[in-house]
N, C-alpha and C positions, 0 to 999 in steps of 0.2 A: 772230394765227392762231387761227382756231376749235379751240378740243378737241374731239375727234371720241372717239366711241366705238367698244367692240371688241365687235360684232354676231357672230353664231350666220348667217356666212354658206352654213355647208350648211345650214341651216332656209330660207333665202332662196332660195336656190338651186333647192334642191328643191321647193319651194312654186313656182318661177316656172317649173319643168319641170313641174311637173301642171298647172298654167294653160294649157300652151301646149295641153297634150294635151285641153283641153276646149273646146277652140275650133273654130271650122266649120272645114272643111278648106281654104277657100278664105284663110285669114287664115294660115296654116300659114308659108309666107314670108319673115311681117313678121322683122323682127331679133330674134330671143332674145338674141344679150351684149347690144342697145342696152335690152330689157325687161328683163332682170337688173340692169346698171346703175343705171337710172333707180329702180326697186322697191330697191336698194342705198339709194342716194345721199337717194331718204325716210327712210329706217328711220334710216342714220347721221347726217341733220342735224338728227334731231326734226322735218322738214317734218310738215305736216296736210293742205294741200289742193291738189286739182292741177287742172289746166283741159290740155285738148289740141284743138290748133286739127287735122283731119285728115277723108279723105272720107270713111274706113270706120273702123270700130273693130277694133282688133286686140288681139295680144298685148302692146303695152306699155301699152295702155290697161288691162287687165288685172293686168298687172303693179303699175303705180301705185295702183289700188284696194286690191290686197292691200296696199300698203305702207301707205296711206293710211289702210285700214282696224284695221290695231294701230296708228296715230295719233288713230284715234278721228274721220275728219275727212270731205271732202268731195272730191267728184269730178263734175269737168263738161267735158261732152264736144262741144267746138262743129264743128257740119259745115255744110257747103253746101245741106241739104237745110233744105226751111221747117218748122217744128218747133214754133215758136208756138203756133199754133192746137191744133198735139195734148196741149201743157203746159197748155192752158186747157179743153179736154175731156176725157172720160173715158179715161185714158190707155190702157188696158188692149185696149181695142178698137179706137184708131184709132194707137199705134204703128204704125212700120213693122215689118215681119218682124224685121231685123236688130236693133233695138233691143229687142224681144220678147225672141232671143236673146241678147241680153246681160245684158237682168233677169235673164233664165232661170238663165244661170252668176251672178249677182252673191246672186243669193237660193238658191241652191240649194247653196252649200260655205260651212263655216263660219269657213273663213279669210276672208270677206267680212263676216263681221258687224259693226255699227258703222257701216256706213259708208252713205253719204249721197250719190245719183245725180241727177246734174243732166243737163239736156237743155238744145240754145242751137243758133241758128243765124247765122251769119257776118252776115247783113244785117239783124239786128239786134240784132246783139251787144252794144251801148252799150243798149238797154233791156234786153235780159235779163241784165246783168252787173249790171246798176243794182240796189245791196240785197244782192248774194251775199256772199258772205265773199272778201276778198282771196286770193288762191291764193300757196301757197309755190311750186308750181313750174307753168311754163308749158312745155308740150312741143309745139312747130310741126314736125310731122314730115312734110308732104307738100309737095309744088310745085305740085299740080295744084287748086287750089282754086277752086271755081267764083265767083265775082259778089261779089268782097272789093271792100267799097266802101267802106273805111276805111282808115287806115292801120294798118300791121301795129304802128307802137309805142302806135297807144290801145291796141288791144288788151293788149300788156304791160305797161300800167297798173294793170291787173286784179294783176296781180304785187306782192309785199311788198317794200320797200324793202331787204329783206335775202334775196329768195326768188331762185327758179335758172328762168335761162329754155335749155330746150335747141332744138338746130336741127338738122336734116340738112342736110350742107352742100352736097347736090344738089337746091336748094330754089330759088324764085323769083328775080330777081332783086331784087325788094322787100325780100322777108328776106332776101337776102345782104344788101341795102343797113344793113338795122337789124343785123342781125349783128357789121358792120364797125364801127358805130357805137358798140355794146353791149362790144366788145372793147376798143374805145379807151378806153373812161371805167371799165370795169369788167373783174373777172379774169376769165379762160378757164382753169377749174378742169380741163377735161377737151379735147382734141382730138385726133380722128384723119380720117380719107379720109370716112369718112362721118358722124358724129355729131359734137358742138362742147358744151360748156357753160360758158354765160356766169355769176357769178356777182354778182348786182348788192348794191352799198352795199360795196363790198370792192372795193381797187385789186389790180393783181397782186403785188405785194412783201407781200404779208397773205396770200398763198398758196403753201404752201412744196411746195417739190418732193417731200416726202413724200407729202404727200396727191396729187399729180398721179400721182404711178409709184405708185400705191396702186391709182388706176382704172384707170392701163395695165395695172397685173396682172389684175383683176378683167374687165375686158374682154376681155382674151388668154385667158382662161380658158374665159372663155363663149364666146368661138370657137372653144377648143380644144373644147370637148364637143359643140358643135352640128357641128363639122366630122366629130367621131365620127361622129354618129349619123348623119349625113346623108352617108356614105358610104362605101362597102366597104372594110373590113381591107384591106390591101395583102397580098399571098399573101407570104411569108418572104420567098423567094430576092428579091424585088423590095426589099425593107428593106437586105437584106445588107449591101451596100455603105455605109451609112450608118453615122458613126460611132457608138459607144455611149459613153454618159459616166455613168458612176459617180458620184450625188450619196447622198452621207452626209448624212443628220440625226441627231445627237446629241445627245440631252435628260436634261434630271433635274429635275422637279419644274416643269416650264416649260409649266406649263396656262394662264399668259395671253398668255404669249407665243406656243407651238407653234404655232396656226393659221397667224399670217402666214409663219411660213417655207414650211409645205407649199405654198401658195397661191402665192409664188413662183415653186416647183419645177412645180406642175402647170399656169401659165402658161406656161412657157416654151415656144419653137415654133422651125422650122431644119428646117435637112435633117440631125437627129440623130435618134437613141433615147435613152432615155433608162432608167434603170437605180435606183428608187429605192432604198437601203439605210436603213432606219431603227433606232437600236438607245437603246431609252429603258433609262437604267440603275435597272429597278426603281423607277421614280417612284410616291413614298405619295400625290402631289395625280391630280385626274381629266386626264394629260395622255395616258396609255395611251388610254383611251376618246375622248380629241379624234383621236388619232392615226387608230385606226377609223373612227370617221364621216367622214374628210376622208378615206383608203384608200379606205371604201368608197364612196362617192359620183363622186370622181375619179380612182380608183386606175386604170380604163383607161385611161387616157393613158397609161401609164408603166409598165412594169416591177417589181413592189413586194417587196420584203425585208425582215421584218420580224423584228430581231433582240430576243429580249428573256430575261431571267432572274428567278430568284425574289430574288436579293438582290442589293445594289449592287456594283458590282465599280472603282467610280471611273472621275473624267474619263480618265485614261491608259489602261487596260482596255477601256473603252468604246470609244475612238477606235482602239485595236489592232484589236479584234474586227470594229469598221465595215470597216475597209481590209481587211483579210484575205476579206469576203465581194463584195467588189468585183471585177467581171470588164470594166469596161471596158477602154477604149482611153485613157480620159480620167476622171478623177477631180474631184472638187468637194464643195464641203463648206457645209452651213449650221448652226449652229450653233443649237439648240433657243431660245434668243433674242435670233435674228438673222433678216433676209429680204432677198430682193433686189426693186427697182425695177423690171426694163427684163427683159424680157421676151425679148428676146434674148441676154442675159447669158453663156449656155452658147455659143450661135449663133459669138459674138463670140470667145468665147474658143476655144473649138476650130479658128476658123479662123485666130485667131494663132500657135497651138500647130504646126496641119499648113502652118503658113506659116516655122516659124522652128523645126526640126528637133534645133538643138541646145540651144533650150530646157527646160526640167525644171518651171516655173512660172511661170504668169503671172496677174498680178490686178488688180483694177480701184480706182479711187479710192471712197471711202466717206464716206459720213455717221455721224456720230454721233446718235444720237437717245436725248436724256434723259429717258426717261420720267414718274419728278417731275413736273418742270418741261414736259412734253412741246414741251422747244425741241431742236432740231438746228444741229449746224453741222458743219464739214470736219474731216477729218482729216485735220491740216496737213503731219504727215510724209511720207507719199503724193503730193504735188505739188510735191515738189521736185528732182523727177528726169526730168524732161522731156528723153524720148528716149535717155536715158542707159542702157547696157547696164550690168547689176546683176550681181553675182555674191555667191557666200559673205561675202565680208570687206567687202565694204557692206553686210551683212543683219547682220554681228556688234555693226561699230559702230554701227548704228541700225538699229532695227527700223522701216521704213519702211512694210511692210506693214501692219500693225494687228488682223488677224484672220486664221482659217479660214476664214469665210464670203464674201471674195473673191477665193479660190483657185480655179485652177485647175492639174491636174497632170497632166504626162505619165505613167500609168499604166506607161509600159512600165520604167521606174523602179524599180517597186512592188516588186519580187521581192528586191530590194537592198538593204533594207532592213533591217537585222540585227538579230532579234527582240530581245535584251538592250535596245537603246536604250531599251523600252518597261518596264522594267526601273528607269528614270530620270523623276523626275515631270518631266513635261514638258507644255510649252503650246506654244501655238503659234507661240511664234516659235523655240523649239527646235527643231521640228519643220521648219521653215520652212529653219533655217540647217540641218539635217541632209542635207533633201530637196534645196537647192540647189546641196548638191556635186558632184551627180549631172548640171547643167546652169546656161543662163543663169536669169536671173530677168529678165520681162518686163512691161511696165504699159500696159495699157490706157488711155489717160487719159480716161475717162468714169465718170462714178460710177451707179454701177450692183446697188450695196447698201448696206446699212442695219448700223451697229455699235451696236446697241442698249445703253445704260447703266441698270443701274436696282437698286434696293436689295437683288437677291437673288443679283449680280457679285460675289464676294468680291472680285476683283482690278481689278475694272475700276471701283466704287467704293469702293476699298481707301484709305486715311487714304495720300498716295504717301510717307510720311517710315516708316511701317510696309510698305509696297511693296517701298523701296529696301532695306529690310532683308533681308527678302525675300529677293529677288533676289540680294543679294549673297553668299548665302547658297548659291547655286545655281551661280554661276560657276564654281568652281572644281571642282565635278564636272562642267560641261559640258565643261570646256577639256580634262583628265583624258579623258574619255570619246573626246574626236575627236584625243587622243593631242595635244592642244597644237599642234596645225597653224595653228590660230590666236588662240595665245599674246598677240601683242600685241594683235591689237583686244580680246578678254577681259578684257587688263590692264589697260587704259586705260576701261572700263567699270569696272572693280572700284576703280582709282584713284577714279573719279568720286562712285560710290558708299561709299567710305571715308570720301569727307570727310564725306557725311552718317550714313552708320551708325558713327564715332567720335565725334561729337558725340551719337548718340543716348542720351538717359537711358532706359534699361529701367525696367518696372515693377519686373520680378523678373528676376533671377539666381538660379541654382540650382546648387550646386557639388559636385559629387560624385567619387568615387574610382572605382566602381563600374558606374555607369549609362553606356550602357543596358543592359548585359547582363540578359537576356530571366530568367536562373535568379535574379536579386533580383528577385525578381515585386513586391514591395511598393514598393521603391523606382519600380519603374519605371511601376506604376498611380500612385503620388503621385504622381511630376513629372509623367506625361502629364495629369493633372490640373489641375495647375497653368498648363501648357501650352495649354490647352484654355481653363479661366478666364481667364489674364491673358493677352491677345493679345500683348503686348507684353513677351514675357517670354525668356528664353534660361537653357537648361541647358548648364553648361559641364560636361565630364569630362574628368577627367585623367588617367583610366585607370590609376593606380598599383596600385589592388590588383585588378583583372581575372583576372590569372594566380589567384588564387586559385580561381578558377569555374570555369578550363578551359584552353584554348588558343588561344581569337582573341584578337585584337588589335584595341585600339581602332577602328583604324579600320576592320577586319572588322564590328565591331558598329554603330557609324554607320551602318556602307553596309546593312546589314540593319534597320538602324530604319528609315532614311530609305523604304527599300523599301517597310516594312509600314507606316509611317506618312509618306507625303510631303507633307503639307500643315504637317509642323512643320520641315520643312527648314529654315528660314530664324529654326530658335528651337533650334539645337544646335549646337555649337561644340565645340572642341577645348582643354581647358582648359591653357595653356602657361607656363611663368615670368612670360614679358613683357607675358602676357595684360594689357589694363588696364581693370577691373571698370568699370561708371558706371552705377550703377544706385540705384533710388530705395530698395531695399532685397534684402537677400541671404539667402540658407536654407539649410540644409545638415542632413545627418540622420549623428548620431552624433558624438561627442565628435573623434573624430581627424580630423575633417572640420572640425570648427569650428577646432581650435587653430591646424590648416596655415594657413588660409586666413585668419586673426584680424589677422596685419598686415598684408596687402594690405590688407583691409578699413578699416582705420585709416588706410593711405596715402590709399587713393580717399574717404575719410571716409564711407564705406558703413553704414548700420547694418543691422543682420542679427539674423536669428533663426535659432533650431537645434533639432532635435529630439534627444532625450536619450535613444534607445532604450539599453538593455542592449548593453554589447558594443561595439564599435566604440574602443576604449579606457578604455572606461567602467568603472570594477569601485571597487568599495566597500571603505573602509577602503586604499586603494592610493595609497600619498605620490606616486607617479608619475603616478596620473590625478587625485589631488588639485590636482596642481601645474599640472594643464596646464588642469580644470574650472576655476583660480581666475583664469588666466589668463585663459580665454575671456569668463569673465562678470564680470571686473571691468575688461572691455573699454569705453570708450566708447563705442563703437559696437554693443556689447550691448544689446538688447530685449528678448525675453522666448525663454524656453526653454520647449518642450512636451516633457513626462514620460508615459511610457505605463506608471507600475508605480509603486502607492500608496509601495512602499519607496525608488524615487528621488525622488518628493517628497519624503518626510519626511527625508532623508539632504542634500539641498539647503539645505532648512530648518535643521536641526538644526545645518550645519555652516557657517550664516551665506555662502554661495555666493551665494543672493540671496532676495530677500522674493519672500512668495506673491504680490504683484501681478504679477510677473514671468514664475507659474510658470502653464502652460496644461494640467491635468492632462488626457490622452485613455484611457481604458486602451483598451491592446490594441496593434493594428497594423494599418496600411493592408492592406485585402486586396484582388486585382484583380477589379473589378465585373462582368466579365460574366459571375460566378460566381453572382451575385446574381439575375441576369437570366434565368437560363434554367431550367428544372424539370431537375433530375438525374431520368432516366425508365431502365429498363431495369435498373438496381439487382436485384443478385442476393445474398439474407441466407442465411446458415449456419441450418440447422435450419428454414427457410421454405420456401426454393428450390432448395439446393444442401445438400450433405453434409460438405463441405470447409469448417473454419475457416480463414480465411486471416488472417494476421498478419502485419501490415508495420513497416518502420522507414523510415524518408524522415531523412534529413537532410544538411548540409555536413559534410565532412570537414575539423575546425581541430587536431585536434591526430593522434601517429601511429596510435594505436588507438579514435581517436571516445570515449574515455572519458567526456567533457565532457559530450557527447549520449547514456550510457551504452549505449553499442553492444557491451559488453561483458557489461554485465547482459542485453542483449536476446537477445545469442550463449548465454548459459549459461540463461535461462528457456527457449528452444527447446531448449534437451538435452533438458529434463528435462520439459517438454511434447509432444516427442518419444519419447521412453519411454515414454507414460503413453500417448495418445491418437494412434493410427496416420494420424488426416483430420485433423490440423492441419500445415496447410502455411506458409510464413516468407519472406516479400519486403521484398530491401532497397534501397532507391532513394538513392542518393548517389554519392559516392566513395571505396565501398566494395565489398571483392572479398572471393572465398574466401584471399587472401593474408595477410589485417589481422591475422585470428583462426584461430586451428582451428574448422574447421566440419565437419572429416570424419567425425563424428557424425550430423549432419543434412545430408549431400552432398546425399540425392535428395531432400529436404525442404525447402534452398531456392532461389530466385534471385536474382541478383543481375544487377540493370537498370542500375546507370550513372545518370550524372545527364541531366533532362530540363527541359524548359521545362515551364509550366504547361499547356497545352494538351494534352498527353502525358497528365495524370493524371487527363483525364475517360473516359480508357478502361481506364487502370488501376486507378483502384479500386471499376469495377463490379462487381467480385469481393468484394473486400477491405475485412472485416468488421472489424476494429479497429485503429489505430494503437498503436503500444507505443513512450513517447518518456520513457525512465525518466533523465532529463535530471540533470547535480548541479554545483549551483554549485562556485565558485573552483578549477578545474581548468585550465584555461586559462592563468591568471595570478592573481597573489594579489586577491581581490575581483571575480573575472568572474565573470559570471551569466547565464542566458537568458532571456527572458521567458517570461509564464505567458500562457496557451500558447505555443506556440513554433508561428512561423507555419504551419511544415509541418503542425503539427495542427488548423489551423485550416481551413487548404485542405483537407484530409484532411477534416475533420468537415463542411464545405460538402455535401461528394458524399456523406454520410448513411455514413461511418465512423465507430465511435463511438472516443471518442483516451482513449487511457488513460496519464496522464503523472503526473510528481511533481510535487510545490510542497512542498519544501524550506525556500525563504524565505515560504511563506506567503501567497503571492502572490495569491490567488484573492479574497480576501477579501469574497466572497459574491458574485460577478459570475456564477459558475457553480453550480447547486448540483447537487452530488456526488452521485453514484449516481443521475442523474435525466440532466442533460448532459452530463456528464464521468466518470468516475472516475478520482478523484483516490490515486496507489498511492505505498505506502511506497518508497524507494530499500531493497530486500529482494527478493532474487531468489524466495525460499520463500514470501513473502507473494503478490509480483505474482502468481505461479502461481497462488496459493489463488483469487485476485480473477479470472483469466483460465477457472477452472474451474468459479467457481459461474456465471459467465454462460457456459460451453461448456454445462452443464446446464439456463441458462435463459436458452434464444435468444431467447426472447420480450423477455426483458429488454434484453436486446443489441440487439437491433432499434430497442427506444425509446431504448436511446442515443442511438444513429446520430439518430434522427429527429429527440428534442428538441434533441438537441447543432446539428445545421442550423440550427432555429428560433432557439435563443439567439445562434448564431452568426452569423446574417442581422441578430439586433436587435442587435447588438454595433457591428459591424463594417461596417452598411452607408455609402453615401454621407455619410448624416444626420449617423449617430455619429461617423467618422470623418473623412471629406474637408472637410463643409461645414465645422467648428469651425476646423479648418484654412486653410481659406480666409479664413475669415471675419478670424482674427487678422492672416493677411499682409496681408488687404485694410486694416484699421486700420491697421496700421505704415507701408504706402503710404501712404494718406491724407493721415499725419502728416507727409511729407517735405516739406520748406520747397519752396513752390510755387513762388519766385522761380526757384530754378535751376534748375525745367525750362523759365519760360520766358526765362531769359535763353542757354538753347539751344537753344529752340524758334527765337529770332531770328535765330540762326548758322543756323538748318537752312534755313528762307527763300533766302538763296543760292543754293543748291544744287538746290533745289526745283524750278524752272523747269527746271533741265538734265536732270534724271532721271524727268519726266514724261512723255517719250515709250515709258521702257521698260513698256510693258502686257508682261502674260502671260498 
């Protein structure tokens, strides 16, 4: 099969629509789709020269010059009239008229330049062909030719062994004769009622149905716009009656593919309307701007709706918002890269639809086409249902349809559709099994679109053994959702896919207590991290200590991750006793995370790393987390631990736990990036902008008065900054209330917020000029501690807060310097006040807190500092894992492999 290129067919188009309009009126007639074609079919085969055997010249002779001419190449124009003698005299003055006029337009536009005009006459076409250049394409477009005294196959001599010869098929009976001839020994690339193209040096099995339903499009096309213009709007009420059908295009970033879908849609022809909706999700490549010139060029055929936004809202979003601006009668969908063949496609389907009443969906057989490779073939599970009435529970256990893009749907449906679904990531065969509850499921068996595969499908060239994970991953909310109505075909999918997602060896596992709850912002920007890096990875939670943050429940917070992030569906679990780990290596942040989880790990012979934040069971000098740190890391299946706090190094070290090659020092803590990304703007500073100091406290509530987090120091410095200074105001973000402490000293001076997600505190501390986190070790339990800073200060200092906290243990150890990023204050209530009033007196000071404290905080804490180093470790521990036993599971998965390759999504 020839590769073919992807041409700028509105530049073609258009260019073959101004040709037509500079032509005599009397050539007006000739065929525009057969001159767009042909000027096509140059451009895309790299052809150079053309020859037309015809009496007059017209507009496809016209056409082929232009194409000929960005070829660089040559054009000869043989007729009935004798022509000799004017090639050998002074041409200029002994042309015919008609040829005058065709120099005239061939020299006079500069899409002509380049090219090279021959003149020839049929009775003696064997000496003036004698010496020319072989022609890529031969166009015999008339019947009426006068005194051919040769046969017509010398004449296609003239032709390249590999070149195209076309024919009207209301031609002589000599060229039917060579026609019939040229079909037998070689392909018929293109045929319809009047036009044929023969392709010589190429049998027909070298020409794939692609490229044939390529020119049926493009021909449907240019009929559909000549029939425009060449004839009256139909007045409304005369339309009425005709169905409307609703076609969706849905794209994202699909600028090499978008064209051919439009180009489908504005082929198509029937006794319908047609109703375009197009909703490109904020596409960063030039697919928006393809979409326009194809609108504008052929947007009159068709009905155009053009849905678009400033930021991406995802595939499920996307496809909601398409349906909802849909008023047909009938619905259809092409997907941004995908197209259809056959030109009747809608035609065909709407009258199976008003033919079969109790239908909800029907859709046609398709090809696959690999782009790569640009080879095609069937898509097997679609033809195996010949004549067969289809319903929901054959759509569950095999997804037989294979896409969006050869649906068609009973609109009247559409209302019933219960907006939560969309709530749920969903593709299209969810969709598919949702909508068909509503009716039968019906199949055209004619292939009639294209399921295009190509490297920028996540799903469609997804690794299928990371698919099936996937997927199975999704089941069990799908079944959940349609209330388990159908439970067993679900099961019997999910059986199928156990056998290969139990066998799967994960990169990474991630084990946590906590996650996802949205208020551990660190935790949950690290694992989505990891999630993102290792495709192949899964967070498991166990949910045990949740209740400490609030009152959902696990699987409240799932179904809320899943929501905001569904593309990792198929990489979050439910972490259970019986759970059984298999993975090439494991992670976990905080001491009581590692110890739980330390003999699973040694059963599965897992080896794992851990991070060693403050807290978590962690505390210094404590025989209790002694016993459990000596446990974890004199683990076999211990690697290496990362330390955020120069004093758990040295305390590790010191206490022989394990040697620094082990230890991955990071200071600080994971902060969530999109902090990073964006300008805190709007920013309102005490003594700059506003008159009001404002003074916060953010933290967790772990013990009964927040002592730990000195929330009692920060209640008695507002007394007595209260007292003194009438515009200092006091906000506490946690969970904490006026209950904890006596505040009925500063009642109208503070409030209290409740705890919030991160997203919450880019409008809170537009105000809020400094953090107060007068924090003090071993209060919690004998050796517990907080880190320096303590996250909320850091989040706080991002939004240009300046944090004013303790270091007790010392902790800072020149990462921040004092009274420039930070201000670092005594555990002293009379001091912190002193520190709180020489900057009340010098805001100017306070300002450059706030600002340099950001700057440090950004070089601290970004990606670089923090994620990549992290990465980078687990990436080595992977590595390191004996490569044999992923592939002596990779073997087992093979099995399996074949049976779970029809579930696309």
């Amino acid at each position: 099969m020839v590769k073919s290129k992807n041409n700028d067919l509105v530049e073609i188009f258009e260019d073959v629509k101004k040709i037509k309009s500079l032509l005599p009126i009397q050539d007006v007639g000739l065929s525009f789709p057969k001159s767009f074609l042909i000027a096509y079919l140059i451009r895309q085969y790299d052809l150079v020269n053309y020859v037309e055997l015809n009496v007059a010249v017209g507009q496809e002779f016209f056409a082929a010059a232009y194409s000929s001419a960005k070829q660089k190449g040559s054009v000869c124009f043989i007729s009935s009239k004798q022509e000799t003698e004017a090639h050998s005299n002074n041409r200029k003055t002994q042309l015919t008229s008609s040829h005058e006029a065709v120099e005239q337009v061939l020299s006079g536009h500069s899409f002509f330049e380049n090219i090279n005009l021959i003149w020839g006459d049929v009775q003696s076409q064997a000496n003036f062909l004698q010496g020319a250049p072989r022609f890529d394409v031969l166009n015999i477009v008339e019947n009426k030719i006068d005194m051919i005294d040769a046969h017509i196959d010398d004449l296609i001599l003239a032709v390249k062994e590999t070149g195209f010869v076309a024919f009207d098929t209301a031609c002589s009976e000599e060229i039917h004769a060579s026609l019939k001839r040229l079909r037998k020994n070689y392909a018929t690339l293109y045929l319809n009622k009047t036009f044929s193209v023969v392709r010589l040096g190429f049998e027909q099995k070298d020409v794939s149905a692609l490229e044939t339903g390529k020119l049926d499009i493009l021909y449907s096309l240019a009929e559909n716009m000549e029939n425009l213009s060449e004839k009256p709007t139909p007045a409304p009420e005369t339309q009425f009656h005709l169905p409307l059908v609703s076609v969706i295009v849905i794209s994202y970033n699909q600028e090499k593919f978008i064209a051919d879908g439009l180009l489908g849609i504005f082929a198509q022809r029937g006794d319908l309307r047609v109703e375009l909706v197009i909703s490109d999700d904020a596409s960063q490549d030039s697919t928006g701007e393809i979409i326009q010139n194809y609108v504008r060029s052929f947007g009159e055929l068709v009905t155009v709706k053009i849905i678009s936004s400033d930021h991406n809202v995802g595939m499920t979003r996307n496809f909601q918002r398409s349906l909802a601006a849909c008023t047909g009668d009938f619905i259809a969908v092409c997907e941004g890269d995908d197209y259809w063949l056959d030109p009747l496609k809608l035609q065909k389907q709407v009258r199976f639809l008003q033919a079969n009443q109790d239908y909800a969906i029907c859709f046609n057989r398709i090809y696959m086409y690999f782009q790569n490779t640009e080879e095609f073939s069937v898509y097997e599970p679609n033809t195996k249902f010949d004549g067969k009435v289809l319903n929901t529970r054959d759509l569950v256990k095999e997804y037989f349809i294979g896409n969006l893009s050869c649906c068609m749907y009973a609109a009247r449906y559409k209302e019933q559709i219960s907006a939560d679904l969309f709530d749920l990531f969903i593709g299209d065969w969810m969709f598919n099994i949702y909508y068909s509850q509503f009716g039968r499921i019906g199949c055209i068996e004619e292939f009639m679109s294209v399921y295009r595969k190509h490297d920028d499908g996540v799903w469609s060239t997804g690794d299928p053994h990371k698919n099936a994970k996937k997927l199975y991953g999704y089941l069990s909310t799908y079944n959940r959702y349609l209330n388990y109505e159908f439970n067993e075909e679900f099961s019997e999918i999910q059986h199928l896919l156990k056998l290969a997602v139990d066998t799967d060896v994960a990169d990474l596992v991630v084990l946590d207590d906590v996650a996802p709850h949205p208020l551990s912002a660190f935790r949950l920007q690290e694992f989505l991290s990891y999630m993102e890096r290792f495709e192949n990875s899964i967070l498991y939670c166990s949910g045990t200590s949740v209740r400490l943050l609030g009152n959902k429940t696990l699987d409240e917070l799932i179904y809320n991750f899943l929501k905001k992030y569904p593309k990792y569906a198929g990489q979050i679990n439910t972490l259970k006793p019986k759970t059984g780990i298999n993975a090439k290596l494991a992670y976990m942040v905080f001491l009581g995370n590692a110890y739980l989880n330390v003999v699973e790990m040694e059963r599965t012979g897992t080896p794992f790393v851990f991070c060693l934040y403050p807290g978590g069971s962690f505390a210094l000098n404590n025989a209790r987390s002694d016993e459990m740190l000596r446990r974890v890391t004199s683990s076999p299946c211990f690697r290496r631990v990362i330390v955020t706090q120069k004093i758990t190094y040295d305390y590790l070290i010191e206490k022989k736990f394990c040697g620094p090659d082990q230890i991955e020092f990071i200071f600080g803590v994971v902060t969530p990036l999109e902090q990073f990304e964006r300008t805190y703007v709007g920013k309102r500073h005490f003594g700059i902008n506003k008159d009001i100091l404002d003074i916060c406290f953010v933290a967790h509530k772990y013990t009964e008065t927040g002592v730990d987090k000195g929330y009692d120091v920060f209640v008695q410095v507002a007394n007595v900054l209260t007292e003194k200074h009438p515009n200092i105001r006091f906000h506490v973000v946690g969970g904490f209330d006026e209950n904890i402490l006596d505040v009925s000293q500063i009642k109208d001076k503070i409030t209290f917020y409740g705890s919030h997600e991160t997203k919450w505190f880019d409008d809170f501390y537009l105000d809020k000029d400094l953090i107060l986190s007068p924090n003090i070790p071993f209060k919690i339990f004998e050796g517990s501690f907080d880190g320096f800073p303590t996250g909320s200060c850091t989040d706080a200092g991002l939004r240009e807060t300046a944090i004013f906290c303790t270091d007790e243990l010392k902790l800072n150890q020149g990462f921040f310097e004092d009274e420039r990023e930070i201000v670092v204050i005594p555990y002293d209530v009379m001091k912190i006040v002193d520190k709180i009033e020489y900057y009340y007196l010098n805001p100017e000071k306070l300002f450059a807190i706030g600002k340099y404290g950001r700057q440090k905080i950004i070089e601290l804490y970004s990606y670089e500092a923090q994620i990549a180093p992290r990465v980078k470790l687990l990436q080595d521990e992977i590595d390191a894992f004996k490569k044999n036993k992923h592939e002596i599971i990779s073997k087992k998965f093979e099995m399996f492999e074949e049976d779970i390759s029809y579930l696309g999504f």
